[in-house]
C-alpha positions in Angstrom: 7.9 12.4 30.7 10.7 14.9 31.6 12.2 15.0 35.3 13.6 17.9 36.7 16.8 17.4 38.8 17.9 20.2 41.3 21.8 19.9 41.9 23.9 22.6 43.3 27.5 23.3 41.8 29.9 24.6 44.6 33.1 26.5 43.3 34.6 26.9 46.5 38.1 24.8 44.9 37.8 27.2 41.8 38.0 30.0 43.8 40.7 28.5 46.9 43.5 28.0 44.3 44.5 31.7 42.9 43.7 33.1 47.1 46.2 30.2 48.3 48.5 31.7 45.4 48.8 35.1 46.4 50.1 34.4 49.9 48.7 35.1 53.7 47.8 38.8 53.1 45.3 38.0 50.5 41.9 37.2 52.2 40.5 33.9 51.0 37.0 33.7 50.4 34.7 30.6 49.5 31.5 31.2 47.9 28.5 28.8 46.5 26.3 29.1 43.4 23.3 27.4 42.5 23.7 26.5 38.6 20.1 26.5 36.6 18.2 23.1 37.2 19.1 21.0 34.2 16.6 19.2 31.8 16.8 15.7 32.0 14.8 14.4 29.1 13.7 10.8 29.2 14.7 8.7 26.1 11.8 8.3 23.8 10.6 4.8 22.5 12.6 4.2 19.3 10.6 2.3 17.4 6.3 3.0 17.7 4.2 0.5 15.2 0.3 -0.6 15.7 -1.2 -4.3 15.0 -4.2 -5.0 14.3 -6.1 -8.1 14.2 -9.9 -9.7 13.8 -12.1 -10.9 11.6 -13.2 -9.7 7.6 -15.8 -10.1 5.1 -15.1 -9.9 1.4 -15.9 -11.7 -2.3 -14.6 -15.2 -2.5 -13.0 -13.4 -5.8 -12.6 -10.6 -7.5 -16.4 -10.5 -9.2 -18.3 -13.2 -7.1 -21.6 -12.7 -5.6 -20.5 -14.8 -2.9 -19.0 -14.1 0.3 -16.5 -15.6 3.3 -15.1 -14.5 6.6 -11.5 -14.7 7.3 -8.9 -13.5 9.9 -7.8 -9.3 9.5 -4.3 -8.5 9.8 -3.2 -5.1 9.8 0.2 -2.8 10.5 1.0 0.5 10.7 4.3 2.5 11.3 3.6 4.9 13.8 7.4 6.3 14.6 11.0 5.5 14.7 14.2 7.5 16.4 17.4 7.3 15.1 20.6 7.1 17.0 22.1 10.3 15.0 19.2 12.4 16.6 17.1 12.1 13.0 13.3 11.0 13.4 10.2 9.6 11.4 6.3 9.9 12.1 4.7 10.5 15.5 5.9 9.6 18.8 1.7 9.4 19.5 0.1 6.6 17.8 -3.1 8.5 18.1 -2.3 11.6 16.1 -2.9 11.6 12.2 0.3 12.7 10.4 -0.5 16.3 9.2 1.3 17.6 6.2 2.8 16.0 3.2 4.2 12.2 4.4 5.6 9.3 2.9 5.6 5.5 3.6 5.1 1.8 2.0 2.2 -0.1 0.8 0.9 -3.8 0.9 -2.0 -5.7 0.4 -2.3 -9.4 0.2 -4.8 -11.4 -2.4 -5.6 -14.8 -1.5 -5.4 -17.5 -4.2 -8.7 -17.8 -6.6 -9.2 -22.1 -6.8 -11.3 -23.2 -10.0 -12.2 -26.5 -8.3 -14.0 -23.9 -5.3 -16.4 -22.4 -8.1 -18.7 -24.3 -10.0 -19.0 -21.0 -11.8 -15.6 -21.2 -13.0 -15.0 -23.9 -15.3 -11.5 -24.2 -16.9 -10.3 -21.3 -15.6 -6.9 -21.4 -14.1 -6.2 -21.2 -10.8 -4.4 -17.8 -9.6 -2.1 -18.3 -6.9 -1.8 -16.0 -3.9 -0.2 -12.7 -4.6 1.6 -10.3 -2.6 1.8 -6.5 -3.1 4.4 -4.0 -2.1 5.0 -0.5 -3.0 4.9 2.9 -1.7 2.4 5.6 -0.3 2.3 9.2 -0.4 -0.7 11.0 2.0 -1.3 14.7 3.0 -3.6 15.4 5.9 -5.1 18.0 8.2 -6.9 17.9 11.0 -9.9 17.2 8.8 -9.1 15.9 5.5 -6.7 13.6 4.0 -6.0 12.2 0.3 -3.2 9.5 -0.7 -2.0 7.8 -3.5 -0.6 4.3 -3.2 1.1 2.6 -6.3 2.2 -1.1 -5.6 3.7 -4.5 -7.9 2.5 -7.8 -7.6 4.4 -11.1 -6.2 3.3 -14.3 -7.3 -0.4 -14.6 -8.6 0.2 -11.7 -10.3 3.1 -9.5 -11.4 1.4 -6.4 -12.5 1.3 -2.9 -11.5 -1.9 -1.5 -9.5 -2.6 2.2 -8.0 -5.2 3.6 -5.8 -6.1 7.1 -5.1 -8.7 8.7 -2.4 -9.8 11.2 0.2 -10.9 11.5 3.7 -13.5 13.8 5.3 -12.6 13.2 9.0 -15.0 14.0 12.0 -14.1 13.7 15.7 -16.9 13.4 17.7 -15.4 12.8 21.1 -11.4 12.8 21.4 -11.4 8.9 21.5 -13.5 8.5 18.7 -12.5 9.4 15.0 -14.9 8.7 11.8 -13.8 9.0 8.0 -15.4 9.1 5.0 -14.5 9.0 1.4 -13.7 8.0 -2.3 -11.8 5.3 -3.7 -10.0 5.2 -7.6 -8.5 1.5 -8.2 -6.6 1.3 -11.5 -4.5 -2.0 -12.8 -2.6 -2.2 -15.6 -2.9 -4.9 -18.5 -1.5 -7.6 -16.7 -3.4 -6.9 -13.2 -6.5 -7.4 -15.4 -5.6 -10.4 -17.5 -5.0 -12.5 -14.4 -7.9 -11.5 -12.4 -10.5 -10.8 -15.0 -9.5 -12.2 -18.7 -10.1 -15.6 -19.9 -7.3 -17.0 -22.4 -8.7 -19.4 -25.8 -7.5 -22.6 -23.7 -10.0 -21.0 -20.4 -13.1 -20.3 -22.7 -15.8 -22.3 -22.7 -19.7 -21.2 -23.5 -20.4 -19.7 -20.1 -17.0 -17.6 -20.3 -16.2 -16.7 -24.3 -12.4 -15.6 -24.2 -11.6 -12.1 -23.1 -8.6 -9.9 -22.9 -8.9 -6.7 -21.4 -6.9 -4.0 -21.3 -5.7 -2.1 -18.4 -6.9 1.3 -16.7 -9.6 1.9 -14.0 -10.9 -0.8 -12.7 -13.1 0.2 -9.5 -14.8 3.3 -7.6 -15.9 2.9 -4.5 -16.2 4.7 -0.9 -15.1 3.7 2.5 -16.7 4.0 5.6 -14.3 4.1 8.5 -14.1 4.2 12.5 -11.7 4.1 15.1 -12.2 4.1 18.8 -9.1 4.4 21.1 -9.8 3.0 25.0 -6.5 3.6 26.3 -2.5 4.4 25.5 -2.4 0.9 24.0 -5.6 -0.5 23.3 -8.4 0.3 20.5 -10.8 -1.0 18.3 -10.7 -0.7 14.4 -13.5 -1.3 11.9 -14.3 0.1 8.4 -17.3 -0.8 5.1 -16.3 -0.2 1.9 -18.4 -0.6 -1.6 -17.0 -0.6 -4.8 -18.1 -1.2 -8.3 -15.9 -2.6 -11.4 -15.3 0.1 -14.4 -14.8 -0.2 -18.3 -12.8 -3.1 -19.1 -13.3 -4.9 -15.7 -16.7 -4.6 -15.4 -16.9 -5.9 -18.8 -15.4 -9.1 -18.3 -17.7 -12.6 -18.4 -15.9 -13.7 -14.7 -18.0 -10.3 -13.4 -21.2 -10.6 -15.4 -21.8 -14.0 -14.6 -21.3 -12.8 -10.4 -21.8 -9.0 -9.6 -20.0 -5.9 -10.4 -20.8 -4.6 -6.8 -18.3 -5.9 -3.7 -18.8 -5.1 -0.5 -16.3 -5.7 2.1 -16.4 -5.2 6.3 -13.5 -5.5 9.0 -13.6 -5.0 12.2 -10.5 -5.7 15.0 -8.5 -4.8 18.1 -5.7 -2.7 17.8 -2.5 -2.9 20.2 0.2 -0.5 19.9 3.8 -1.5 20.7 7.1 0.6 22.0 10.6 -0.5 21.7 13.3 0.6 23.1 11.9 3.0 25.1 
């Protein structure tokens, strides 16, 4: 919001000293002038992110036929100001980011338990695994492709990358729809802990297998957003996505299904500090 404030500058003292100056003969004059209104501009919010939370649907594992519903976290960095003057992203949480942009990456896989899964004899248990990295995305008004390339914490401490692109409708100016498809690649050590099976792990159901690493999904996403105020919205996206070449070729996925589908849906809240 900017507010406009009216003042008037009078420069009748500027003007009084050089008349008092040149003695009684001189006439002294007074005079006012109204300066141009200046532009008071109220201080932005210096930091703009989004939460999101609610409920999700996935695999139990990477190649299961079996499914579970579990709590959806999500964040987004919408826009931060610097005290120098310098800024990043979008004061509106709202607008896409158009252009070429730049930002992080993280997903989070929870632990795979052999004592869970029948189906899983002898295989080791994989702990949970945390991924961080960094994003690069280019978007108009409708389309948008990123790239994401991310390293693995804990259950696993390989490298993984994903590609994709958007086509993006707007039906109504509240209501945004995207659709589009999804490259997953993992190198050798993404793969062996998620989809080989050592000599100690094999057993008749699950020979040992050491696959290399390279694609290991396509798939296509399905998303919506619906915005019902500043703050407020609701968030929801289905993806599909089927295992490739080495991955799809591993005993933990023939034995389950080398189709996974996956559903979220959640309230989003956007916050403003500092403001």
């Amino acid at each position: 919001m900017i507010t406009r404030l009216a003042t008037v500058t009078s420069l009748a003292l500027a003007l009084a000293i050089p008349a008092y100056a040149a003695g009684p003969e001189q006439t002294e004059t007074k005079s006012g002038v109204m300066s141009p209104a200046p532009v008071t501009v109220a201080p932005r919010p210096q930091l703009v992110f989004t939460l999101r939370g609610g409920v999700a649907s996935a695999p139990e594992y990477f190649g299961s036929d079996e499914y579970s519903a579990g709590p959806d976290l999500g964040f987004s960095f919408n826009y931060l100001a610097l005290r120098n003057g310098r800024s990043f992203g979008n004061p509106d949480p709202w607008a896409d980011s158009m252009g070429l942009t730049f930002g992080g990456s993280f997903r989070f896989i929870q632990e795979r338990k052999t004592d869970d899964f029948d189906e899983l004899p002898g295989v080791e248990d994989i702990d949970a695994t945390v991924e961080l990295g960094a994003s690069m995305r280019y978007g108009t008004e409708y389309f948008a492709a990123f790239g994401e390339v991310r390293r693995g914490f804990g259950g696993h401490e390989g490298w993984v990358g994903e590609v994709g692109a958007d086509a993006i409708l707007r039906p109504t100016d509240r209501l945004r729809l995207s659709l589009g498809p999804r490259l997953f690649f993992g190198n050798d050590t993404y793969n062996d802990t998620y989809f080989g099976i050592t000599a100690n792990e094999a057993s008749v159901a699950l020979p040992a297998y050491d696959p290399e690493g390279g694609m290991v999904s396509a798939g296509i996403e399905f998303g919506a957003r619906y915005q019902i105020n500043d703050v407020w919205g609701l968030e929801g996206a289905v993806t599909w996505e089927k295992f490739t070449d080495d991955a799809a070729d591993s005993p933990i996925v023939e034995q389950g299904s080398d189709e996974q589908w996956g559903i979220r849906f959640g309230v989003t809240r956007v916050f403003s500090i500092g403001g």
